[in-house]
C-alpha positions as CSV (number, residue, x, y, z in Angstrom):
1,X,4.4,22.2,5.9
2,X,1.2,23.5,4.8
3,X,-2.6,22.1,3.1
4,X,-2.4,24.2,0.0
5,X,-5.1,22.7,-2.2
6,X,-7.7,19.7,-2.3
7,X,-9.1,17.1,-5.5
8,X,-12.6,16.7,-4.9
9,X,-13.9,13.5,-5.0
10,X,-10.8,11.7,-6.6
11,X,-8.5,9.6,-5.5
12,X,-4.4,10.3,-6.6
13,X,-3.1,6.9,-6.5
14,X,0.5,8.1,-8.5
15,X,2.9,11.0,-9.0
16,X,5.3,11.8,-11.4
17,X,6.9,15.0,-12.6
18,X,4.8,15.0,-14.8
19,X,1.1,15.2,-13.4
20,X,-1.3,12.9,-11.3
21,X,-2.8,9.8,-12.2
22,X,-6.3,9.8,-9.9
23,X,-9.5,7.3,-9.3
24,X,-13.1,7.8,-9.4
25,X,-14.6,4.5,-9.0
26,X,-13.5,2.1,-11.7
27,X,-12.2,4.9,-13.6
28,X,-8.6,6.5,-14.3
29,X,-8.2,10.2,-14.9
30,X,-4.3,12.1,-15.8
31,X,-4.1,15.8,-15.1
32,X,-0.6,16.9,-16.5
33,X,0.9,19.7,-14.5
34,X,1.1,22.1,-17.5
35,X,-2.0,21.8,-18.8
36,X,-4.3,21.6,-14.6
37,X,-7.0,19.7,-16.7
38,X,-8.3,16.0,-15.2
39,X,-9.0,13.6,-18.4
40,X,-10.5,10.0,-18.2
41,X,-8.6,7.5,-20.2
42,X,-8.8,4.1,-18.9
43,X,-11.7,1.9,-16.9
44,X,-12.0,-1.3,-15.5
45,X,-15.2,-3.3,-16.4
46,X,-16.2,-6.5,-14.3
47,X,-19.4,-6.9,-13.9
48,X,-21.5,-6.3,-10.6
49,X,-17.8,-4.7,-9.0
50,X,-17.9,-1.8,-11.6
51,X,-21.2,-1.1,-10.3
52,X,-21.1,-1.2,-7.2
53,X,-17.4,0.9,-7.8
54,X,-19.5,3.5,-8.8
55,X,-20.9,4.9,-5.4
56,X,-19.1,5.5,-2.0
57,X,-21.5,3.9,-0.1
58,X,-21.4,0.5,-2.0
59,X,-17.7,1.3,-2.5
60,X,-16.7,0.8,1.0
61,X,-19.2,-1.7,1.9
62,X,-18.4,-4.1,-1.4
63,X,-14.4,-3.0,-1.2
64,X,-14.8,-2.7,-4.8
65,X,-12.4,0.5,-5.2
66,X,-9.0,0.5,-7.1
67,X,-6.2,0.5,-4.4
68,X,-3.1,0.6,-5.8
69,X,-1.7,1.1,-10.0
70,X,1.6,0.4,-11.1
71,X,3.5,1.4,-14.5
72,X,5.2,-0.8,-16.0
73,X,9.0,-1.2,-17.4
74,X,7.4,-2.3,-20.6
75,X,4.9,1.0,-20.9
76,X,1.6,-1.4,-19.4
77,X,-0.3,-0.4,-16.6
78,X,-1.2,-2.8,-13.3
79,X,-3.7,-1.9,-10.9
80,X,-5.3,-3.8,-7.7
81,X,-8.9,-3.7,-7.3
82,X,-11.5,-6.2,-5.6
83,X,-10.8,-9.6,-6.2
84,X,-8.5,-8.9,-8.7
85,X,-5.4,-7.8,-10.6
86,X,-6.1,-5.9,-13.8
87,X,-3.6,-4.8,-16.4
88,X,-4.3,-2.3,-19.7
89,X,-1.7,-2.2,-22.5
90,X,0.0,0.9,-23.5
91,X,-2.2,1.5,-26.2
92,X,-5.6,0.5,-24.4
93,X,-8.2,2.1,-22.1
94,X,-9.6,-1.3,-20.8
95,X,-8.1,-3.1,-18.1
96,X,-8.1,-6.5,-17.8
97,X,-7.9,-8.6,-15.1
98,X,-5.5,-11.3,-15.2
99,X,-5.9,-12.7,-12.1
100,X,-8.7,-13.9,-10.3
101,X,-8.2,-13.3,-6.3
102,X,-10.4,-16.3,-5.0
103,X,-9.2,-16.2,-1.0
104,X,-9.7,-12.6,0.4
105,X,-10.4,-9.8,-1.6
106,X,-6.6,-8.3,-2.8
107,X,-3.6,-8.6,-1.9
108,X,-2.0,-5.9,-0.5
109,X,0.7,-4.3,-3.3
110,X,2.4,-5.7,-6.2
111,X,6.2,-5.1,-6.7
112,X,8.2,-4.5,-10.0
113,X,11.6,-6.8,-10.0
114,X,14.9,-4.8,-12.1
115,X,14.1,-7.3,-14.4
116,X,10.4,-6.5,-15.0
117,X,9.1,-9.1,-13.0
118,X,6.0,-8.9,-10.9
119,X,5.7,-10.3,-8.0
120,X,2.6,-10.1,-4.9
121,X,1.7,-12.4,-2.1
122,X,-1.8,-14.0,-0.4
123,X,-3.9,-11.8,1.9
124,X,-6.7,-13.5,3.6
125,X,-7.7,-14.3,6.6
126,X,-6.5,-17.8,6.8
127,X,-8.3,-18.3,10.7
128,X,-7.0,-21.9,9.2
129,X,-3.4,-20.8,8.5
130,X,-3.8,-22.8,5.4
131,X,-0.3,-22.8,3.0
132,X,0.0,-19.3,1.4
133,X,1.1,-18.4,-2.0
134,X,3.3,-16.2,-3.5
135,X,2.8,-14.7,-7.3
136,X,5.5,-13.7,-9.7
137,X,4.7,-12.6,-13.2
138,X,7.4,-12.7,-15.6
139,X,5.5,-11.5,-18.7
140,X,4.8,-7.8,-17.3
141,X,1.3,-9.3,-15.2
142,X,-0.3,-11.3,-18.3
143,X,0.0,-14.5,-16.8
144,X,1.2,-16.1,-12.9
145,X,2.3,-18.7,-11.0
146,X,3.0,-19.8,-7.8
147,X,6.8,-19.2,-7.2
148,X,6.9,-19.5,-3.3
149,X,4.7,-21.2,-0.6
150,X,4.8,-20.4,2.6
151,X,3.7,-24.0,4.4
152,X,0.8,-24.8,6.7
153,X,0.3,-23.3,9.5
154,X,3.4,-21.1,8.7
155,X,2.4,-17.6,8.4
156,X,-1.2,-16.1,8.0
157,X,-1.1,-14.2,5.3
158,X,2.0,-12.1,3.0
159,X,1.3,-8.5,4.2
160,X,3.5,-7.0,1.1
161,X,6.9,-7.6,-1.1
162,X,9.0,-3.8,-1.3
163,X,11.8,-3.5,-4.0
164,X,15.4,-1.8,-1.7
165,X,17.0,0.8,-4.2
166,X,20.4,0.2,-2.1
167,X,20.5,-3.5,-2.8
168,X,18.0,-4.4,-5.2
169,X,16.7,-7.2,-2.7
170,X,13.2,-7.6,-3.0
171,X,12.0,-7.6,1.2
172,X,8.9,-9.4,2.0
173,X,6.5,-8.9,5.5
174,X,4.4,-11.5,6.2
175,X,1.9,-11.3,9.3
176,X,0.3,-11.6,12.0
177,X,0.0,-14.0,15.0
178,X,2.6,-15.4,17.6
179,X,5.9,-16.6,15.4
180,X,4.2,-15.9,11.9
181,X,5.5,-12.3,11.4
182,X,8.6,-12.2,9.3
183,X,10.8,-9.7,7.6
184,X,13.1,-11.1,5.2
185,X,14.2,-10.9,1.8
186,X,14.8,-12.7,-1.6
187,X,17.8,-12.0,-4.3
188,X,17.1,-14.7,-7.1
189,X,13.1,-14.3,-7.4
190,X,12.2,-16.0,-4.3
191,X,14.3,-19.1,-5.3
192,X,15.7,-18.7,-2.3
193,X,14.7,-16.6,1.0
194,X,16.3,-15.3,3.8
195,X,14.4,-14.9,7.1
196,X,16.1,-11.9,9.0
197,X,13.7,-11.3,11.4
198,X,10.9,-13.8,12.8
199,X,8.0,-13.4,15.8
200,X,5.6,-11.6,17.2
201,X,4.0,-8.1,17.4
202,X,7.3,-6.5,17.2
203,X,7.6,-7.8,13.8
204,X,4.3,-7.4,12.4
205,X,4.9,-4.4,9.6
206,X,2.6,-4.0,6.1
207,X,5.5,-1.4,4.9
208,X,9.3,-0.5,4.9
209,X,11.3,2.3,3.9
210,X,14.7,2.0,2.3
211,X,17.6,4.3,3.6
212,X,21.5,3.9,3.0
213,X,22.2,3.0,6.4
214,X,18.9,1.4,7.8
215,X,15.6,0.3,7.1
216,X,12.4,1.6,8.9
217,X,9.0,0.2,9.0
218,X,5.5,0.8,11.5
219,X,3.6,-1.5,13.2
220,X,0.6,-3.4,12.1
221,X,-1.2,-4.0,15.8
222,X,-4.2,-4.3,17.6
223,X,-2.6,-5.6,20.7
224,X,0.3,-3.1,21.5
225,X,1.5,0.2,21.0
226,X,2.1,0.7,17.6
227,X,5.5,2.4,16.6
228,X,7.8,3.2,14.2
229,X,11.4,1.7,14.1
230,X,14.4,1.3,12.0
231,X,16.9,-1.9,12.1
232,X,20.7,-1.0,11.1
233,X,21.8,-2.8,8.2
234,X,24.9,-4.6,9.4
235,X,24.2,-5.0,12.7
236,X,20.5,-5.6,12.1
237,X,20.2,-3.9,15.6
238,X,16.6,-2.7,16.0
239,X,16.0,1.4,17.4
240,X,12.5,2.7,18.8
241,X,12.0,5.9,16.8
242,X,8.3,7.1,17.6
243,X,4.8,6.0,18.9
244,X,1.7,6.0,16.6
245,X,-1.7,6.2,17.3
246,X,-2.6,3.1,15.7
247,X,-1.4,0.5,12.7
248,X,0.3,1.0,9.7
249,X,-1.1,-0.5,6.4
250,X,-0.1,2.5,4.2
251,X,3.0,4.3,3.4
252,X,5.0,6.4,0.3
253,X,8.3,7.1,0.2
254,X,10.3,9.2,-2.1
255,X,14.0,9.6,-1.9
256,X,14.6,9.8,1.9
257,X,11.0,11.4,2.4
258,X,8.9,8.9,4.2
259,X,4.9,9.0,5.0
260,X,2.5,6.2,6.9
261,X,-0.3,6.6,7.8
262,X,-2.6,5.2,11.0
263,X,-5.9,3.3,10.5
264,X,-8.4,4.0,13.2
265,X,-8.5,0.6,14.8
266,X,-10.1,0.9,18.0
267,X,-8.9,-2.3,20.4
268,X,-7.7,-1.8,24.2
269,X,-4.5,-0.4,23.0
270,X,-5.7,1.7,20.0
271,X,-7.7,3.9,21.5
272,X,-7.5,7.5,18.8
273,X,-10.3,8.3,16.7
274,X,-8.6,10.1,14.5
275,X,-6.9,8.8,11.6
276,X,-3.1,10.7,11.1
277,X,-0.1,10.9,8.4
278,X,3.4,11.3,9.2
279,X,6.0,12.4,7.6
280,X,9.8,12.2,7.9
281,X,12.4,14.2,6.0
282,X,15.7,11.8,7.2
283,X,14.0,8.2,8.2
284,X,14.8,9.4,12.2
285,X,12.9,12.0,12.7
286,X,8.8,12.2,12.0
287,X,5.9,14.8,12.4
288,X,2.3,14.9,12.3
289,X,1.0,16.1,8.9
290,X,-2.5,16.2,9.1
291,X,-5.7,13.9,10.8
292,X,-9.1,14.0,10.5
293,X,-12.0,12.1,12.8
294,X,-13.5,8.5,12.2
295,X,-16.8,8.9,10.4
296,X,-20.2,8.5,12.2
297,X,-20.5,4.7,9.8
298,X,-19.9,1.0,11.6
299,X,-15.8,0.7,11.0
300,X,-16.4,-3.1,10.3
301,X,-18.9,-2.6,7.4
302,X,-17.7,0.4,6.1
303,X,-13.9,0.2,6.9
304,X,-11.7,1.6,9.1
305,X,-10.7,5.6,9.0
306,X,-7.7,6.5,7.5
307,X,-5.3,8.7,4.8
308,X,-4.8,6.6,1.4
309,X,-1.2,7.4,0.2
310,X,-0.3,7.2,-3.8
311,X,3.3,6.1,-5.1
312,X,5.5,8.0,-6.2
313,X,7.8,8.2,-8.8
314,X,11.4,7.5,-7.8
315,X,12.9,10.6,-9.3
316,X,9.7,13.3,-8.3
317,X,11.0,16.7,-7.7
318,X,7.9,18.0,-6.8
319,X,7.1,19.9,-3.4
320,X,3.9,18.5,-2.8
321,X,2.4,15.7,-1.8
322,X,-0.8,14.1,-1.7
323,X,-3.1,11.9,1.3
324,X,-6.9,10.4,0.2
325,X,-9.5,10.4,3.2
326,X,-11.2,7.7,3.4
327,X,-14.2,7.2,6.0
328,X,-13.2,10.2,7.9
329,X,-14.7,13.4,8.8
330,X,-14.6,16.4,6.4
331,X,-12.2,14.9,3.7
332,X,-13.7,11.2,3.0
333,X,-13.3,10.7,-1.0
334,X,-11.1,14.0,-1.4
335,X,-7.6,14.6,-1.6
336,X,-5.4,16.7,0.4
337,X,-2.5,18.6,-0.9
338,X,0.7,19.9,1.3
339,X,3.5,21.7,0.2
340,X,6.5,20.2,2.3
């Protein structure tokens, strides 16, 4: 594996055979593969947030960037951004947001059902572990509702909902005290939910990847050694894999090729500087891919160091892939590319 390229100043936040769909501020740009030429053709306007979108500095301070888009079964476009979720039509270059976030800033991802539905959960702090919600959409985003609540003083927040190719369960990680971190799934759009594992720290994941046999997932934690692990399916037996150097919010997956990335954290336990992304070929076995330094900024007003990953789509054949600094060293606002 080798760096073979870099984006300045954009953000890819999606692959497809096809070309890259990238961010600048509120702002989405394509760049087809045939053609190597980035075009703008959609925006997101609201208000002081598209403003303050518009440079780094207010970027990370506000949180007003564009984390995560989604296309649609039904050609329509969803993306995350502060205090919101925003959808654009097919035939549109506005997004619009259709959801008003009113505790914490976003949630975390949104997850397309076989069906088309949409579904995301609550991410806030919740020092009051107040009840927390979780979202379905069954119109492709244009309008929610409440379709599961986790009680009072149940959970803290939903970390994020992951659709399993194998079984078409839709898995759910919630987080992130003593007894509130759960992994567990749903097969009738959260009608019904099955808890299939429930605790502490050794529970306490923000991503999973799907393999035949197993499922893996890393470790959200500022209060032990964070790690990577997989749980066989039938015997829902739990494996150490590897040590990190610190938590996982972010990951990609694409067939059986797996990334995460660390977040520079710094606690007693998570003591690294530097930000990393792994990569695994198999689920079993990972390697370092790159890292870069923390940024000389406070990590608690301008965020933590770490690799933004896009998604990928499920049938890219593409030998390259694609990791967003962000409030690191040498790389903050560019992306990387590898051949692997």
């Amino acid at each position: 594996m080798k760096q073979s390229g870099i984006i300045k100043k954009k953000k890819v936040i999606e692959v497809n055979n096809e070309g890259l769909v990238a961010v600048s501020g509120y702002n989405f740009y394509k760049m087809r593969f045939a053609e190597g030429k980035w075009k703008k053709y959609a925006h997101i306007s609201d208000g002081i947030n598209s403003l303050f979108a518009t440079f780094p500095l207010s970027r990370r301070l506000t949180r007003a960037e564009i984390t995560k888009s989604y296309h649609l079964q039904d050609g329509s476009e969803l993306c995350i951004a502060r205090k919101g979720v925003f959808r654009r039509e097919a035939d549109s270059s506005e997004f619009v947001k259709t959801f008003n976030v009113t505790r914490g800033s976003r949630p975390m991802y949104l997850c397309e059902d076989v069906d088309g539905s949409v579904y995301f959960g609550e991410y806030f702090q919740n020092m009051e572990k107040q009840a927390v919600h979780v979202y379905g959409s069954h119109d492709h985003g244009k309008t929610w509702e409440i379709v599961k609540t986790f009680a009072e003083g149940n959970i803290n927040h939903v970390h994020g909902i992951f659709m399993d190719p194998y079984t078409k369960n839709l898995w759910l990680a919630t987080g992130d005290r003593e007894n509130e971190c759960i992994i567990g799934y749903t097969n009738d759009g959260f009608k019904t939910f099955t808890e299939v594992f429930r605790g502490g720290q050794e529970y306490r994941t923000c991503v999973l990847f799907f393999y035949k046999d197993f499922i893996v997932f890393g470790t959200d934690s500022q209060y032990q050694q964070n790690e990577l692990k997989k749980f066989d399916r039938k015997t829902l037996e739990i494996t150490h894999l590897q040590n990190i150097q610190g938590p996982v919010i972010r990951g990609a997956q694409i067939g059986d090729v797996s990334m995460i990335s660390t977040d520079v954290e710094p606690s007693e336990v998570n003591k690294d500087k530097n930000a990393y992304v792994w990569i695994t070929k198999d689920g079993l076995h990972w390697e370092e891919l790159c890292h870069a330094e923390k940024d000389i900024l406070p990590p608690m007003l301008f965020q933590f160091g770490v690799f933004d990953l896009p998604q990928y789509a499920p049938d890219y054949k593409g030998n390259k892939v694609y990791v967003t600094g962000k409030a690191v060293k040498g790389c903050g606002g560019d992306t990387l590319v590898f051949e692997v």
